[in-house]
N, C-alpha and C positions, 0 to 999 in steps of 0.2 A: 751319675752319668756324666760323662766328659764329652760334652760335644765340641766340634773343634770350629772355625770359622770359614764364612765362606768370603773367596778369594776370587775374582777376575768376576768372569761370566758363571759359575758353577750353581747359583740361584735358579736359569735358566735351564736346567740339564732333567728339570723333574715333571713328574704330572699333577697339576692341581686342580682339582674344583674350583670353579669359575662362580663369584657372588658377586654381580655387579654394583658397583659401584655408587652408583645411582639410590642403591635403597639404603644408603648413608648418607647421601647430600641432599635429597628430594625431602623437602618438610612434610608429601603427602606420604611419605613412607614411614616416616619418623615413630608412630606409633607401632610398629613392627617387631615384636621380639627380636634380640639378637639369631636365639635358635630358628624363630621362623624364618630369617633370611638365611641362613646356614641352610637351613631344607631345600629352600628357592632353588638357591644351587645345586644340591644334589639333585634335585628334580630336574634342571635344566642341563643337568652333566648327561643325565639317562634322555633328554631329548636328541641329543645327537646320536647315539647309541638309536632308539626307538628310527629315527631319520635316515642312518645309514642302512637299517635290514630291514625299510618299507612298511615302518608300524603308522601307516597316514589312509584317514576313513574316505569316505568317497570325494569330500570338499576337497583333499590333498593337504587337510591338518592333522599335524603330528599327536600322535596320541603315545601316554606310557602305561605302565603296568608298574606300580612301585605300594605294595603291602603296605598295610600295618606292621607284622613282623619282622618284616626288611626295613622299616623305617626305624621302628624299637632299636635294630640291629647298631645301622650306620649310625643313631642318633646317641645310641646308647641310655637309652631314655624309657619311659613307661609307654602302656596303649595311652593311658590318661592326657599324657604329655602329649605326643605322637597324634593323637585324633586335634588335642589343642591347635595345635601347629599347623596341620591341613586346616583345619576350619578358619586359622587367622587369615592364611593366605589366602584361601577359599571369600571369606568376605571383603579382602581386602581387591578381589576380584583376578589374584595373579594366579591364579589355577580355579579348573572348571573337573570338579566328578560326575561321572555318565554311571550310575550303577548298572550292570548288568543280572544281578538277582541270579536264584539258581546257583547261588554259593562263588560263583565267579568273583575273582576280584576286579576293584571301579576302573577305571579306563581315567586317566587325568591326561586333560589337558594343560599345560603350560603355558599360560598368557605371555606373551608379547613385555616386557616393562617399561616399555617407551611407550608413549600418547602418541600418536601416529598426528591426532590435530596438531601436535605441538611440532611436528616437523614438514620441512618443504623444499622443494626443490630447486636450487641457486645454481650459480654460475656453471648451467650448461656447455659444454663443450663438446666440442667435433663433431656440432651440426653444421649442415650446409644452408637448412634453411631456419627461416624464425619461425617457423610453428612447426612442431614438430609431435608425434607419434609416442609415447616411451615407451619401450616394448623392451626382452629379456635380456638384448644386445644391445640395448642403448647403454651409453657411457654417461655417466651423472655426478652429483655430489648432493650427498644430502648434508644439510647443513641448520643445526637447531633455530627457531624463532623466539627469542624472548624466554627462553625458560631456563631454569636452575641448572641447565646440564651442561658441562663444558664440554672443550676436544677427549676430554681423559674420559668422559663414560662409554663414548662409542668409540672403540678404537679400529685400526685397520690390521688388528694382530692375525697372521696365517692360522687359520685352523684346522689345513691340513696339517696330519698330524702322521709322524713317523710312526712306522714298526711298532718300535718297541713300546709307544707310548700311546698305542692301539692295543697291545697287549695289557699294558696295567691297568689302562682302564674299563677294557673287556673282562680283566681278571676280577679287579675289585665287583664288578659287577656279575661275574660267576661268582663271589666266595659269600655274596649275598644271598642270588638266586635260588642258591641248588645248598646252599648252607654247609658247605663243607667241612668245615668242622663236627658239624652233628653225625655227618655219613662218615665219615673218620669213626667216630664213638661207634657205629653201627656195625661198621667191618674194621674193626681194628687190624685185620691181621691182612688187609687188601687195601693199605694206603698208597700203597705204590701205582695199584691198578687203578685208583681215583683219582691219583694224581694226574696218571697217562691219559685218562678220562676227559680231565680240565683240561691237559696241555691240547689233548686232539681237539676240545671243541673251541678253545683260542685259535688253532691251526684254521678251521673255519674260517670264524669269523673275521679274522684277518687275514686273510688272502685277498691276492689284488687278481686273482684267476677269474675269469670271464665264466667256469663251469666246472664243477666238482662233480666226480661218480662216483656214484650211491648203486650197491648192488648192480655193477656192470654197465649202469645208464648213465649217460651226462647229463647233471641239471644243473637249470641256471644256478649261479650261486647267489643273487640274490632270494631265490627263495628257501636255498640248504639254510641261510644264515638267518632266515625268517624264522624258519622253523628250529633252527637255535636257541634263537633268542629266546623261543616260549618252553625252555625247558624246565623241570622245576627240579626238585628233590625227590617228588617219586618216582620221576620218569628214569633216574641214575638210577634210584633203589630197584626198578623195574630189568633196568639194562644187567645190573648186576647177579641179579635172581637170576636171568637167562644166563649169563656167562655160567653162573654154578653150577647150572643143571643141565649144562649144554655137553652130551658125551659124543659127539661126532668130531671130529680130526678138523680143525680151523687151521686153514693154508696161510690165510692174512690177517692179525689180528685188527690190526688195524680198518680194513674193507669191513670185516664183521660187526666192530664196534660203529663205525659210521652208518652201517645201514642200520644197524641196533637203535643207533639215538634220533637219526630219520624219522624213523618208523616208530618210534614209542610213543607221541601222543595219539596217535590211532591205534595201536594195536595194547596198550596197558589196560583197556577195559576190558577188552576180551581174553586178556591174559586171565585175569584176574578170576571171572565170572567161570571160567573154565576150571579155575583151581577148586572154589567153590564147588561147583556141581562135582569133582572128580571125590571132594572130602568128603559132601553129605553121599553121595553113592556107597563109599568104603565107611558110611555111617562113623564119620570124627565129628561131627555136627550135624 
């Protein structure tokens, strides 16, 4: 391979996974697999992601939804490895598992990696008086007490984050999700229409639209994109079955396919139970 070098600003121009810094200079980190701080990050990449499409329980903390086999996936690594690696950071107390039971996968939380005692609050500004309130519009500076972290662990990097770079990392996060490669293997001769599949549900969830319409109705878009987010690989495999077997005249494919993926975590049981009863009637089972 001939990579070539990088010139001016062009480092800047890409999407990364964010592994802070901190769980290299902190000595209480120091016992940490390389891999396990590598997860960190991915785990903390899928918290903005979980944060933007309102995945936060009644407290208003962020919760994710990140597999075993999605972990195997991005880590390229074993379950053996993969359960290792949650459990380091799991005691090392930077993520918390909620099991859900009933075959649901766990609910993680992503701890905080700053010690909240280890920080405080310094040279206030643009109060009027000395005691003062600190409320969501207060203007502040937090600024470390005595600990191992310098300027460079917390920085004041923008993380709003453009278009495009809302796309890759919605993408990378569909090609996990919904496993695209596998559904590719499954419809080989219908990649094109999974593809248009991922593009529309990027289209989602990157829209800066106040309300998407789903089967003639406006809804909020943060809930289209909620219900995005919890798509998996059989709810496409689901979307696609319909498209096969669908013989009535589709005006929009597009209109069709949005309320198709809308509607799939509610309606793929009933699909399904239906097909059943329709087999054991014509006696195939």
């Amino acid at each position: 391979m001939g990579f070539d070098y990088f010139y001016g600003q062009q480092s800047q121009q890409f999407a990364f996974y964010r592994i802070p810094r901190v769980l290299f200079t902190d000595n209480r980190f120091r016992k940490i697999s390389t891999d396990g701080k590598v997860l960190y990050g991915l785990l903390l990449d899928r918290v903005f992601l979980s944060q933007e499409n309102g995945w936060v329980d009644e407290e208003g903390r962020v919760y994710i939804i990140f597999t075993l086999a999605a972990i195997r996936k991005a880590m390229d690594c074993s379950e053996k490895s993969a359960i290792k690696y949650l459990t380091e950071l799991e005691e090392f107390g930077l993520i918390e598992r909620i099991r859900q039971g009933l075959g649901k996968p766990s609910l993680i939380y992503v701890k905080n990696f700053i010690d909240q005692e280890n920080l405080r609050v310094m040279n206030c500004k643009n109060y009027s008086s000395p005691t003062v309130k600190v409320t969501g519009t207060d203007q502040y500076n937090l600024q470390p007490n005595n600990t191992n972290y310098n300027n460079t662990d917390l920085n004041n990097t923008n993380l709003i984050l453009s278009e495009d770079e809302d796309r890759i990392r919605y993408g990378d996060y569909l090609s996990q999700q919904l496993d695209i490669a596998a559904l590719k293997l499954d419809y080989p001769y219908e990649t094109e229409m999974l593809d248009g599949i991922v593009d529309l549900i990027l289209d989602v969830l990157c829209t800066r639209r106040n309300s998407i319409r789903i089967a003639g109705d406006e809804k909020p878009a943060g809930v289209v994109k909620s219900r995005f987010m919890k798509l998996n690989m059989d709810h496409i495999r689901y979307v696609m079955d319909c498209m096969q077997e669908n013989t009535t005249k589709i005006r929009s494919i597009k209109q069709y396919l949005l309320a198709a993926l809308y509607n799939a975590p509610a309606t793929i049981s009933s699909y399904y139970r239906a097909e059943v009863n329709h087999d054991m009637a014509e006696g195939k089972i």
